[in-house]
Jmol script that loads the backbone (N, CA, C; Angstrom):
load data "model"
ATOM      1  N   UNK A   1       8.610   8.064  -8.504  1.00  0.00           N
ATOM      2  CA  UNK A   1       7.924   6.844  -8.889  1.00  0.00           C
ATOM      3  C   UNK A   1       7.010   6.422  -7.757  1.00  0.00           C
ATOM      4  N   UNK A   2       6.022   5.927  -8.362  1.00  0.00           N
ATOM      5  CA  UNK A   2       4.477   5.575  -7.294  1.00  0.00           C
ATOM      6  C   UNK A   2       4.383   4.587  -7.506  1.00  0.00           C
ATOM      7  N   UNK A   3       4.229   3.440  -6.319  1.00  0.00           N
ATOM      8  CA  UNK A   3       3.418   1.851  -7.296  1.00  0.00           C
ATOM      9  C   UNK A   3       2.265   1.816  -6.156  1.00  0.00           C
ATOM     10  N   UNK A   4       1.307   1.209  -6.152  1.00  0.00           N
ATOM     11  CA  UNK A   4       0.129   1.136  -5.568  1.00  0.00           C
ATOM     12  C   UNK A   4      -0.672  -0.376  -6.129  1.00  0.00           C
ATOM     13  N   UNK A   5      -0.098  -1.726  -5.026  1.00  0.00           N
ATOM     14  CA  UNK A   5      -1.265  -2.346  -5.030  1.00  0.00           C
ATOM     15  C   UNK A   5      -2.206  -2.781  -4.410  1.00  0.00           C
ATOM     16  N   UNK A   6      -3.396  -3.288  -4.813  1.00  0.00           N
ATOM     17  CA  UNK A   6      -4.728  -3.078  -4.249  1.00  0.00           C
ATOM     18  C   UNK A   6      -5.404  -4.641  -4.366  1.00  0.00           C
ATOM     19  N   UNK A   7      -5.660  -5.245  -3.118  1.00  0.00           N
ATOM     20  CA  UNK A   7      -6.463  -6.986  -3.444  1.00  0.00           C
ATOM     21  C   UNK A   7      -7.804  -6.419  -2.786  1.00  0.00           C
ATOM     22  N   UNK A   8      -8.837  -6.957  -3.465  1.00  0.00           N
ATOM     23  CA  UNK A   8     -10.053  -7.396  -3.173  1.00  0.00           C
ATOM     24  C   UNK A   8     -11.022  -5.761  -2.858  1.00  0.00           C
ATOM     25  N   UNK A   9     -10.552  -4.857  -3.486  1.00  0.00           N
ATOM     26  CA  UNK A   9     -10.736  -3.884  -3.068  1.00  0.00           C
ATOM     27  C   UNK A   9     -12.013  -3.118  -4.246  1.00  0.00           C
ATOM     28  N   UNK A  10     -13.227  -2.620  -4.035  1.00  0.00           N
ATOM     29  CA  UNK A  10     -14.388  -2.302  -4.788  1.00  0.00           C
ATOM     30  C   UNK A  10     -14.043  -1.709  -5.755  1.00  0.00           C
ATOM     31  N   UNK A  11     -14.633  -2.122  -7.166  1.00  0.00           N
ATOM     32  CA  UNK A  11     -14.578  -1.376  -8.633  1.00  0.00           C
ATOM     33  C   UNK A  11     -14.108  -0.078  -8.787  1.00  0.00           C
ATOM     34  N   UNK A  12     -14.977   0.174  -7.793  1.00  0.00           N
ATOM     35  CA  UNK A  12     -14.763   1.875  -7.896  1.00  0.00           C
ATOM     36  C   UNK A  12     -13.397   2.510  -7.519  1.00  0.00           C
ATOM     37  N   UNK A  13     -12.851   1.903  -6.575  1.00  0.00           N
ATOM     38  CA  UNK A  13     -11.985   2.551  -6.350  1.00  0.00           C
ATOM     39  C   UNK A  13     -10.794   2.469  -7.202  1.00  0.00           C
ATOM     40  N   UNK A  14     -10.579   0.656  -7.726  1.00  0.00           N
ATOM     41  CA  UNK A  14     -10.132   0.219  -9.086  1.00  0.00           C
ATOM     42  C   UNK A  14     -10.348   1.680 -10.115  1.00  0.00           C
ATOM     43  N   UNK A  15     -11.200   2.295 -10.183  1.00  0.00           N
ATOM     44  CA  UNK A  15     -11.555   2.842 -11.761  1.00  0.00           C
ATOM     45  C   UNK A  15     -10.609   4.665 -11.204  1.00  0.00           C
ATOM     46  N   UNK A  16     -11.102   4.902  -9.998  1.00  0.00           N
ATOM     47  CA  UNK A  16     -10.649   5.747  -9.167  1.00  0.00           C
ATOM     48  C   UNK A  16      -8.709   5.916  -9.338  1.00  0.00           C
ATOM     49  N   UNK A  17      -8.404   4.959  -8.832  1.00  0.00           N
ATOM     50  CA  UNK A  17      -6.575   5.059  -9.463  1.00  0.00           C
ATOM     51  C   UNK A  17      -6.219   4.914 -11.088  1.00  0.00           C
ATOM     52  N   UNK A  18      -7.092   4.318 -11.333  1.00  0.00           N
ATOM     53  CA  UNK A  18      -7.100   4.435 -12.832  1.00  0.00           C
ATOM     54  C   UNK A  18      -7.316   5.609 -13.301  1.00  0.00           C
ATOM     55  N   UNK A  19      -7.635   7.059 -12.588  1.00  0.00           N
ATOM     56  CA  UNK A  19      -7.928   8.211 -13.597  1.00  0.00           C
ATOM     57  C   UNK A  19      -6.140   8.610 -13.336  1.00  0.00           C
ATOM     58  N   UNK A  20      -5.921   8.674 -12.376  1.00  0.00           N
ATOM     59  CA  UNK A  20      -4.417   9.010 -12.192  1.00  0.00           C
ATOM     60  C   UNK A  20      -3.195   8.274 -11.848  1.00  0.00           C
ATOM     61  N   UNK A  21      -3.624   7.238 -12.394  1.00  0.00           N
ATOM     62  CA  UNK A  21      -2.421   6.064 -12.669  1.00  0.00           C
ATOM     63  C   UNK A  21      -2.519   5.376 -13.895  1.00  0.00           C
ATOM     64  N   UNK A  22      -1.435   4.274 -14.024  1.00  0.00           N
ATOM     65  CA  UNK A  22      -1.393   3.456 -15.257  1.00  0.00           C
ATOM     66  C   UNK A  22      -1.511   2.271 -14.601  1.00  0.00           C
ATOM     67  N   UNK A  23      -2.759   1.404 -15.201  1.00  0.00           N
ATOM     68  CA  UNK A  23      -3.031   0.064 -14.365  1.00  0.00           C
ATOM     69  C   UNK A  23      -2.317  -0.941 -14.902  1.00  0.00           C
ATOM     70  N   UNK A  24      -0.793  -1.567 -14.679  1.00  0.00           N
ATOM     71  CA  UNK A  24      -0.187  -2.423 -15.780  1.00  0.00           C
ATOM     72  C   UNK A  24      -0.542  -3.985 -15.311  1.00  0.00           C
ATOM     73  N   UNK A  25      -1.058  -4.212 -14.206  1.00  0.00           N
ATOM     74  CA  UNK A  25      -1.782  -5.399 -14.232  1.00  0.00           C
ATOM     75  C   UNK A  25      -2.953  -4.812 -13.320  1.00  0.00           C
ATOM     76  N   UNK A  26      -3.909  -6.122 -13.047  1.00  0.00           N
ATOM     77  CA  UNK A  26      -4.791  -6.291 -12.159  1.00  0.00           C
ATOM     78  C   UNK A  26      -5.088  -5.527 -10.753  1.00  0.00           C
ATOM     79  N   UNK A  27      -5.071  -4.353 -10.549  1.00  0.00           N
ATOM     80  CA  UNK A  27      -4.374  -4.016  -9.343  1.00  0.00           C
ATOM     81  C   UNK A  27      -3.011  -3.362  -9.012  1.00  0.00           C
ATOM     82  N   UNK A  28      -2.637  -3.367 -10.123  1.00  0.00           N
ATOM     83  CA  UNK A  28      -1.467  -2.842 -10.185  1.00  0.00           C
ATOM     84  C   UNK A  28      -0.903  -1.457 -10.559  1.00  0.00           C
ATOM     85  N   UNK A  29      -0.623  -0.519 -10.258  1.00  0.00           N
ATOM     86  CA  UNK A  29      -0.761   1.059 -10.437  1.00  0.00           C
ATOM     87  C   UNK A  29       0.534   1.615 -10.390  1.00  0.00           C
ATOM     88  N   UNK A  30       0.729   2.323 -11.724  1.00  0.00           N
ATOM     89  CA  UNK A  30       2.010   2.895 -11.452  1.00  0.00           C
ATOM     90  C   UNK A  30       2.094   4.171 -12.249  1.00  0.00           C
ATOM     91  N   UNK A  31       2.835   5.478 -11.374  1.00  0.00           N
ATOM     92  CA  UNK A  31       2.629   7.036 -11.876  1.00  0.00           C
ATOM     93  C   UNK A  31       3.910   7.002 -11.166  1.00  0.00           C
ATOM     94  N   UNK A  32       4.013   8.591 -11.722  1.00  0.00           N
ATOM     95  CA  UNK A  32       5.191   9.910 -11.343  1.00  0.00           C
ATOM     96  C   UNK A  32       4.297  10.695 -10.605  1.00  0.00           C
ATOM     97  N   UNK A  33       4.101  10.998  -9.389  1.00  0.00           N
ATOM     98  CA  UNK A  33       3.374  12.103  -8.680  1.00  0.00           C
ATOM     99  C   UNK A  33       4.081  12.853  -7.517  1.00  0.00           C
ATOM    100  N   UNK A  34       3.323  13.929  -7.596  1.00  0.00           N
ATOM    101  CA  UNK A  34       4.460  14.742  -6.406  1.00  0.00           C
ATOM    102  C   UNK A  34       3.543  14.417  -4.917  1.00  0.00           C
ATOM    103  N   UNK A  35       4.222  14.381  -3.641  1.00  0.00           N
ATOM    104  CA  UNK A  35       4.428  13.894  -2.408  1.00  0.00           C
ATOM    105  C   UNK A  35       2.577  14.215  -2.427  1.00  0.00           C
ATOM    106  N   UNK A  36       2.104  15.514  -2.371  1.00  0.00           N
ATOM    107  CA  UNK A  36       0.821  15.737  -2.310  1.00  0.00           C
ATOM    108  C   UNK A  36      -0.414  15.082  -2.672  1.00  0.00           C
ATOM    109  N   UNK A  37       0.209  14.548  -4.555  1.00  0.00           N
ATOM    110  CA  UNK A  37      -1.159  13.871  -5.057  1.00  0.00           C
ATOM    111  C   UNK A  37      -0.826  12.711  -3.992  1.00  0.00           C
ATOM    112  N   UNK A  38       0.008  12.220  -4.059  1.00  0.00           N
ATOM    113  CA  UNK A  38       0.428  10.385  -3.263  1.00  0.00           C
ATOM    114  C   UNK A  38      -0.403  10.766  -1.939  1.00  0.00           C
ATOM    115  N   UNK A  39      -0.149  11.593  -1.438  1.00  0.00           N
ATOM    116  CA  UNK A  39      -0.953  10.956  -0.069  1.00  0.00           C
ATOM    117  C   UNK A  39      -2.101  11.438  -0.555  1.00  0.00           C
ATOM    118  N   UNK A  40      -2.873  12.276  -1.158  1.00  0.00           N
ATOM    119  CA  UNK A  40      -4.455  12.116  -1.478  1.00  0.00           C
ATOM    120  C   UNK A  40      -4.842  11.113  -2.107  1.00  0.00           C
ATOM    121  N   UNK A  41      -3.905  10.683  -3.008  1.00  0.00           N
ATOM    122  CA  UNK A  41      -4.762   9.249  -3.355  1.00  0.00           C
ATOM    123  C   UNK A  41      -4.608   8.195  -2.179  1.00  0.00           C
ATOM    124  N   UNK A  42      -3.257   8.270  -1.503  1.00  0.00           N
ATOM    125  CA  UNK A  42      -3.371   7.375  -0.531  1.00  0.00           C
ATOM    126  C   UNK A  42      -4.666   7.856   0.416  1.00  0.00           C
ATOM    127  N   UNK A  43      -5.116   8.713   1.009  1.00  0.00           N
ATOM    128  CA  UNK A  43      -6.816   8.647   1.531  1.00  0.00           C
ATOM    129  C   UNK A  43      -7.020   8.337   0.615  1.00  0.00           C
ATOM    130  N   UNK A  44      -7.439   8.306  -0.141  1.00  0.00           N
ATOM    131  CA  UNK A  44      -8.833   7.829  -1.179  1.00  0.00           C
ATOM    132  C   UNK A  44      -8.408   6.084  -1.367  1.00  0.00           C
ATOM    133  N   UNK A  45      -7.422   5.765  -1.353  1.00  0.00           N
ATOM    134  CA  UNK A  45      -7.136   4.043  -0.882  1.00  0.00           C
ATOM    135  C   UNK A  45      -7.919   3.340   0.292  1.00  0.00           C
ATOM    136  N   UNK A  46      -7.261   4.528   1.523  1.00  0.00           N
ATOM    137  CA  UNK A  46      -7.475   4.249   2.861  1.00  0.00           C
ATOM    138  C   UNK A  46      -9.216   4.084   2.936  1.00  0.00           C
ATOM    139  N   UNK A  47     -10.052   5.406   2.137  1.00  0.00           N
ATOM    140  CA  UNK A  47     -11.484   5.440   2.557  1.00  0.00           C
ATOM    141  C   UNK A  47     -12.175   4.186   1.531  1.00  0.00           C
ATOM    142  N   UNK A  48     -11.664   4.087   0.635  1.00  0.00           N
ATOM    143  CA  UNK A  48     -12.119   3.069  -0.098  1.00  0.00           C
ATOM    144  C   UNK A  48     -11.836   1.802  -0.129  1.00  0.00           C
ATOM    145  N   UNK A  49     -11.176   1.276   0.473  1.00  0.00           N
ATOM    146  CA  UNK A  49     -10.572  -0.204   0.428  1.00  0.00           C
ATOM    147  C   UNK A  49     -11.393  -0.795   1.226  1.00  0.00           C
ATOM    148  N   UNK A  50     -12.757  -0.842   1.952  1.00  0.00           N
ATOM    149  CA  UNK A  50     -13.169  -1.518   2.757  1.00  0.00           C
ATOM    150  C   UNK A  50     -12.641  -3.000   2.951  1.00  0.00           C
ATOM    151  N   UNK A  51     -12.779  -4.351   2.558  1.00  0.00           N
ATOM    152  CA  UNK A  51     -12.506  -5.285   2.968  1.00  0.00           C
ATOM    153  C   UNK A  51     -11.207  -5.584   2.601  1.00  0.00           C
ATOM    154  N   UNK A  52     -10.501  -4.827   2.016  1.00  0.00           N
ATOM    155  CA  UNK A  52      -9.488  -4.950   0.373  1.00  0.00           C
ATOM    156  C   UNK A  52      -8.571  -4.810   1.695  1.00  0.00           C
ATOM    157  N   UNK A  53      -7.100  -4.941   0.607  1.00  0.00           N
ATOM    158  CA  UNK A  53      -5.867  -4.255   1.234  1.00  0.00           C
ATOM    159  C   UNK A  53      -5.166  -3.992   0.085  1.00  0.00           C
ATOM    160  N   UNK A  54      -4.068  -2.901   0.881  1.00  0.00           N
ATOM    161  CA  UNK A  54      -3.326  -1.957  -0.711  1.00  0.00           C
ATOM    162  C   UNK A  54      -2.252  -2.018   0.182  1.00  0.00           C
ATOM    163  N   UNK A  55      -1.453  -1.654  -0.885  1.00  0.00           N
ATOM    164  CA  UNK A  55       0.098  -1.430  -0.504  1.00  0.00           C
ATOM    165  C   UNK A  55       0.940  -0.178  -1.474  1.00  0.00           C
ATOM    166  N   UNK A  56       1.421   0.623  -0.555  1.00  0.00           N
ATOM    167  CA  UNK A  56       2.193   1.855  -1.680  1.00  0.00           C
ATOM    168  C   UNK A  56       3.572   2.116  -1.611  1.00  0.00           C
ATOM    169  N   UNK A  57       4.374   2.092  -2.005  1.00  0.00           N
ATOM    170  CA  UNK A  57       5.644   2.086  -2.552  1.00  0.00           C
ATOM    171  C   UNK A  57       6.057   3.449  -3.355  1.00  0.00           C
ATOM    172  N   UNK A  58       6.596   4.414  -2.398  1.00  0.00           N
ATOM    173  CA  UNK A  58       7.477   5.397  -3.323  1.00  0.00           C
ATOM    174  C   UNK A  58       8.826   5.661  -2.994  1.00  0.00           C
ATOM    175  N   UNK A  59       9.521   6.585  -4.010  1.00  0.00           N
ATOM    176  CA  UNK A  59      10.627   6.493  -4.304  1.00  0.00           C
ATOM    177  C   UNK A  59      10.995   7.639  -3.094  1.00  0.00           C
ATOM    178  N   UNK A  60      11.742   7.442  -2.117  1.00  0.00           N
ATOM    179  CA  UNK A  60      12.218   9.013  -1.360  1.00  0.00           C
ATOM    180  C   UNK A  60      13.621   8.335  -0.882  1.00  0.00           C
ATOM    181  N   UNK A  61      14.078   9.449   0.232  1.00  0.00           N
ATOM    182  CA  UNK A  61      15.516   9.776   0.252  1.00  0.00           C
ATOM    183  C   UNK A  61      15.634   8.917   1.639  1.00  0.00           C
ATOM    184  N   UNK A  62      15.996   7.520   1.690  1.00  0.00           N
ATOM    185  CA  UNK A  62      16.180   6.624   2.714  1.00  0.00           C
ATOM    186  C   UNK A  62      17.031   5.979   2.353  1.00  0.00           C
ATOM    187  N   UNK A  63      17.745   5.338   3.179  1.00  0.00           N
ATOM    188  CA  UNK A  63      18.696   4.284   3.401  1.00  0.00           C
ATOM    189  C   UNK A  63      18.382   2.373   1.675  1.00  0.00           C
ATOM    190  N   UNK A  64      17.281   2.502   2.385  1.00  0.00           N
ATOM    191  CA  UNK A  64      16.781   1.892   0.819  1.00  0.00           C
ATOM    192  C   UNK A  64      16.138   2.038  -0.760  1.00  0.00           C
ATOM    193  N   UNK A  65      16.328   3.557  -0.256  1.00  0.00           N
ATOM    194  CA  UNK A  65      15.458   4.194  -1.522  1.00  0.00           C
ATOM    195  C   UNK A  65      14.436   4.226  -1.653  1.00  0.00           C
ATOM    196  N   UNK A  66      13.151   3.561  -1.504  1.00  0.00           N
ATOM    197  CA  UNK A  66      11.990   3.989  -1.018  1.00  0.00           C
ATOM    198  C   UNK A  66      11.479   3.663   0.133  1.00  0.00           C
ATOM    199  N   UNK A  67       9.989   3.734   0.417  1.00  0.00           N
ATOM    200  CA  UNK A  67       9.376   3.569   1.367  1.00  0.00           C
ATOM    201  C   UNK A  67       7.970   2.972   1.087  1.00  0.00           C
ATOM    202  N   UNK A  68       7.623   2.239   2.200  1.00  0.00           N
ATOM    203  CA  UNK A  68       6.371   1.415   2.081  1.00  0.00           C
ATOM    204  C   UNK A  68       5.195   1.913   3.332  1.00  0.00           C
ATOM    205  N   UNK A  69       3.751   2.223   2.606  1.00  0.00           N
ATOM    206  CA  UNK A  69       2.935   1.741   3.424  1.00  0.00           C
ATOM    207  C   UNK A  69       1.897   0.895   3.275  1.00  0.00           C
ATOM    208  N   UNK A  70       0.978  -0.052   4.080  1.00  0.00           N
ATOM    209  CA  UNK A  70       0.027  -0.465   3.824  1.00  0.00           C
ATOM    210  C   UNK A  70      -1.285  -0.431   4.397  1.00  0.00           C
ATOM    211  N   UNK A  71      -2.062  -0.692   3.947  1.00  0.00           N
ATOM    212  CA  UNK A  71      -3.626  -0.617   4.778  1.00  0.00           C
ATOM    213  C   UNK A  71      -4.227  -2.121   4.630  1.00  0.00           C
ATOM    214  N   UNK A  72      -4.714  -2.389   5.668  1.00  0.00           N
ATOM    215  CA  UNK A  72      -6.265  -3.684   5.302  1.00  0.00           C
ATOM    216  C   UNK A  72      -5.248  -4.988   6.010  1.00  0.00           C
ATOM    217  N   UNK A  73      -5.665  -6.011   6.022  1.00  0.00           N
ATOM    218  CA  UNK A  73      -5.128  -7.003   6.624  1.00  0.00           C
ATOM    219  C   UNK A  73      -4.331  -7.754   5.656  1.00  0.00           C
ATOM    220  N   UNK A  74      -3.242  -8.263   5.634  1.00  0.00           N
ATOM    221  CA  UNK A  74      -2.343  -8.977   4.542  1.00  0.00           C
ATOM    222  C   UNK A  74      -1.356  -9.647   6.185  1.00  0.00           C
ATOM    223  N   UNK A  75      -0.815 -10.709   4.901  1.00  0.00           N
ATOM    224  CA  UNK A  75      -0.104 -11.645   5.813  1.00  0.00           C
ATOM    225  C   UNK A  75       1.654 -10.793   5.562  1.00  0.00           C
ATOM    226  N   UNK A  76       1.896 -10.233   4.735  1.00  0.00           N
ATOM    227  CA  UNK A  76       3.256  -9.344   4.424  1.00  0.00           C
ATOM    228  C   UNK A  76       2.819  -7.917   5.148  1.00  0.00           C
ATOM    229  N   UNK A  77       3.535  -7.721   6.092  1.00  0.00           N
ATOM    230  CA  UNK A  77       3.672  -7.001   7.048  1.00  0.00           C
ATOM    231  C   UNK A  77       5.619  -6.058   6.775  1.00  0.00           C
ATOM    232  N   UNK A  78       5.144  -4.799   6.772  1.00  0.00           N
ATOM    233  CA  UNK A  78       6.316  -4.493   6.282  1.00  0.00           C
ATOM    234  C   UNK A  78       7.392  -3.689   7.446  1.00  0.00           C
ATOM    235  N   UNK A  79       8.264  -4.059   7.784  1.00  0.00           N
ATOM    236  CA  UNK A  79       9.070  -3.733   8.956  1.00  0.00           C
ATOM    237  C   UNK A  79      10.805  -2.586   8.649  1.00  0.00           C
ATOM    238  N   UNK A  80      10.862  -1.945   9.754  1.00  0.00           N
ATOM    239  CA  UNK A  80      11.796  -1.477   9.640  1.00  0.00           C
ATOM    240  C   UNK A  80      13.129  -2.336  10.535  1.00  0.00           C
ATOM    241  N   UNK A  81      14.220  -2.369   9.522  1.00  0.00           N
ATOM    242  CA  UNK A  81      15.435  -3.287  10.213  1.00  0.00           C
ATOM    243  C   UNK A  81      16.359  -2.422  10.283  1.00  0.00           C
ATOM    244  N   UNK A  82      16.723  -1.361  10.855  1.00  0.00           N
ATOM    245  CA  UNK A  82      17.905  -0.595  11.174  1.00  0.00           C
ATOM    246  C   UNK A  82      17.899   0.277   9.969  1.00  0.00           C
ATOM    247  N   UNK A  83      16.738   0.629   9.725  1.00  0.00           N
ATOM    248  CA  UNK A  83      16.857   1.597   8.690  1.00  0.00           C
ATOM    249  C   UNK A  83      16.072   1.080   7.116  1.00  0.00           C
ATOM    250  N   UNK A  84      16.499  -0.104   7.159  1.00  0.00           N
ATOM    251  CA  UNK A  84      16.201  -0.575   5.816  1.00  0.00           C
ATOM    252  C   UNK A  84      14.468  -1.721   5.759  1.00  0.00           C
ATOM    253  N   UNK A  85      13.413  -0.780   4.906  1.00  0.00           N
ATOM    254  CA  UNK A  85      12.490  -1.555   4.571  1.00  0.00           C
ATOM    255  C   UNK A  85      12.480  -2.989   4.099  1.00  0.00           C
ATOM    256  N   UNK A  86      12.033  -3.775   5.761  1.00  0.00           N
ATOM    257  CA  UNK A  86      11.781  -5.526   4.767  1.00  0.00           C
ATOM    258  C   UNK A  86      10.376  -5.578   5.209  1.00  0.00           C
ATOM    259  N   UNK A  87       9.829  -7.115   4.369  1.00  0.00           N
ATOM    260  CA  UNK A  87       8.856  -7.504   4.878  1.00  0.00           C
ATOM    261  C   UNK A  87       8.564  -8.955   5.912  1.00  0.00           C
ATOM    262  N   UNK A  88       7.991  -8.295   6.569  1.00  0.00           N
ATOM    263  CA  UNK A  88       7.783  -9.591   6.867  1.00  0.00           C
ATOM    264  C   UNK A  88       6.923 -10.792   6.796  1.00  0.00           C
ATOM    265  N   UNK A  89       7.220 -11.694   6.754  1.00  0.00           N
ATOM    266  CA  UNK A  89       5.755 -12.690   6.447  1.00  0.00           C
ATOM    267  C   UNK A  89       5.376 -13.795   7.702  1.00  0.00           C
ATOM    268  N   UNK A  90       3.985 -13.729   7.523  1.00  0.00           N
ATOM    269  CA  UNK A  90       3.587 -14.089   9.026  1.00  0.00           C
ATOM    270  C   UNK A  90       3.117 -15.100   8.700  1.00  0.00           C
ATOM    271  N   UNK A  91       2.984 -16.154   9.722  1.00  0.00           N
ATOM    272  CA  UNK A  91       2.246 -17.121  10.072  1.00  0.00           C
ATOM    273  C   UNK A  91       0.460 -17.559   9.221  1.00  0.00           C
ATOM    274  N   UNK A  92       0.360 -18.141   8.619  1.00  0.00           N
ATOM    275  CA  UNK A  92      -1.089 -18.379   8.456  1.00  0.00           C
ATOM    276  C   UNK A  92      -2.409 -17.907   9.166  1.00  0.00           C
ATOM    277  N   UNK A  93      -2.342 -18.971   9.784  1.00  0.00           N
ATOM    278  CA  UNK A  93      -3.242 -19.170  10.693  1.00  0.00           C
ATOM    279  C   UNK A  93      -4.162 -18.526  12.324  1.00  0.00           C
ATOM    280  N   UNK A  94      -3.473 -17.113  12.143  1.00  0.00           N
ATOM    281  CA  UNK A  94      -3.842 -16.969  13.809  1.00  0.00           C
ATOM    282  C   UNK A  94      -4.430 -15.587  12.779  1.00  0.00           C
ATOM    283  N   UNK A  95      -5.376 -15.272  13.984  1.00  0.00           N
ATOM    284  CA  UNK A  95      -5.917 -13.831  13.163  1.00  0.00           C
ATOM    285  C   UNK A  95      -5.096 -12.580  13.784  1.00  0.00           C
ATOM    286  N   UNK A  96      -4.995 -13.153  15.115  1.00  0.00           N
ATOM    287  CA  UNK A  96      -3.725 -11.732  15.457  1.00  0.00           C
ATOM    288  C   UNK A  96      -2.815 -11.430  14.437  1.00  0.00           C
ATOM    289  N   UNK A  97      -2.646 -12.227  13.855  1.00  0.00           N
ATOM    290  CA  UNK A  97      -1.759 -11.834  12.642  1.00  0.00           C
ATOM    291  C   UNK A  97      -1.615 -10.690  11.602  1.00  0.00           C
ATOM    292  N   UNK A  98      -3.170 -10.993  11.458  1.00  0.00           N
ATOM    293  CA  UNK A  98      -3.621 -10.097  10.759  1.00  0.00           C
ATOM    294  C   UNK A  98      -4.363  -8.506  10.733  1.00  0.00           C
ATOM    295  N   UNK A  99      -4.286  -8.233  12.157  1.00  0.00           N
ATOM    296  CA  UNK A  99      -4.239  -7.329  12.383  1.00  0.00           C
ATOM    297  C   UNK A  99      -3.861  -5.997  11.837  1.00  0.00           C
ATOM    298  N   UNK A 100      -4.626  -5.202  11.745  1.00  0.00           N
ATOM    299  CA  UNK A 100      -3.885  -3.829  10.848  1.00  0.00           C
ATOM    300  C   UNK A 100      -4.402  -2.232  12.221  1.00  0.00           C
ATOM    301  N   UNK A 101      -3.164  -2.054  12.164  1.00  0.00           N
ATOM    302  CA  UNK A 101      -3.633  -0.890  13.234  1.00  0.00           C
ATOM    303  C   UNK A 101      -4.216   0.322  12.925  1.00  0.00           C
ATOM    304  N   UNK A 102      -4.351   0.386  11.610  1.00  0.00           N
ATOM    305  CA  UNK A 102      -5.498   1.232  11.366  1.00  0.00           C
ATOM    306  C   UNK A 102      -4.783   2.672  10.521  1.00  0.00           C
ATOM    307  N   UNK A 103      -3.426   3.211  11.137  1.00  0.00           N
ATOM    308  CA  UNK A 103      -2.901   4.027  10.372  1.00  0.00           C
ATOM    309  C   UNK A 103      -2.807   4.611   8.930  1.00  0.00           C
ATOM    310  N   UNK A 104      -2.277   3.531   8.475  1.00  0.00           N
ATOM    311  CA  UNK A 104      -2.125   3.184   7.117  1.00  0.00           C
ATOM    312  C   UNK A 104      -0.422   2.977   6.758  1.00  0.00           C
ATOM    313  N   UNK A 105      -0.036   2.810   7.700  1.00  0.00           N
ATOM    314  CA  UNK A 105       1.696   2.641   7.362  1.00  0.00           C
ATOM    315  C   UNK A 105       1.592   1.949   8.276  1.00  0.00           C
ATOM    316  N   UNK A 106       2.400   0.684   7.270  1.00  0.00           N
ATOM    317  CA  UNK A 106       3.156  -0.846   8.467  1.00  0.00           C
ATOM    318  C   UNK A 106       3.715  -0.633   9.421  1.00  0.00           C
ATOM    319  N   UNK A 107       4.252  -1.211  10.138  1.00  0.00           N
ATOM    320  CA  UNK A 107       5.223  -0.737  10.919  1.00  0.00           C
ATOM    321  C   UNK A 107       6.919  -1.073  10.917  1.00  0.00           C
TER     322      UNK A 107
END
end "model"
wireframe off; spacefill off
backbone 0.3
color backbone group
């Protein structure tokens, strides 16, 4: 299982997960894909999301059952706690906050 969402992020790339996903809301993307397609579409997130931010969610063999990454600046920042994926949520107001290190997986 794949979920993939995407804020503020250009048409195109919108229409782009849409050839190989199911869009069940706004931004919202969800497939069965094997480890390979997921990270090619994840580049094609990463090169396309200019101002946007996305977030991807699949199913693998961890302590919580899946795993998270994200790209672009968002205030939910997703952290590892002894194994187990949380998020965290930050502060408003400071732009350090918002910071994204560029990878494409939270930390």
């Amino acid at each position: 299982m794949l979920v993939i969402a995407v804020e503020n992020v250009p048409p195109r790339l919108r229409g782009r997960l849409a050839i190989w996903m199911v869009e069940v809301r706004a931004g919202l993307y969800v497939a069965n894909l094997s480890r390979r397609v997921r990270e090619m579409i994840w580049d094609q997130v990463m090169q396309g999301c200019e101002e946007g931010n996305a977030a991807m969610i699949w199913k693998t063999n961890t302590e919580s059952g899946y795993d998270i990454a994200t790209y672009g600046k968002n205030r939910r920042i997703p952290v590892d706690f002894d194994g187990i994926r949380l998020v965290s949520f930050l502060p408003p107001d400071t732009e350090d906050n918002l910071e994204d290190d560029g990878d494409g997986i939270g930390e």
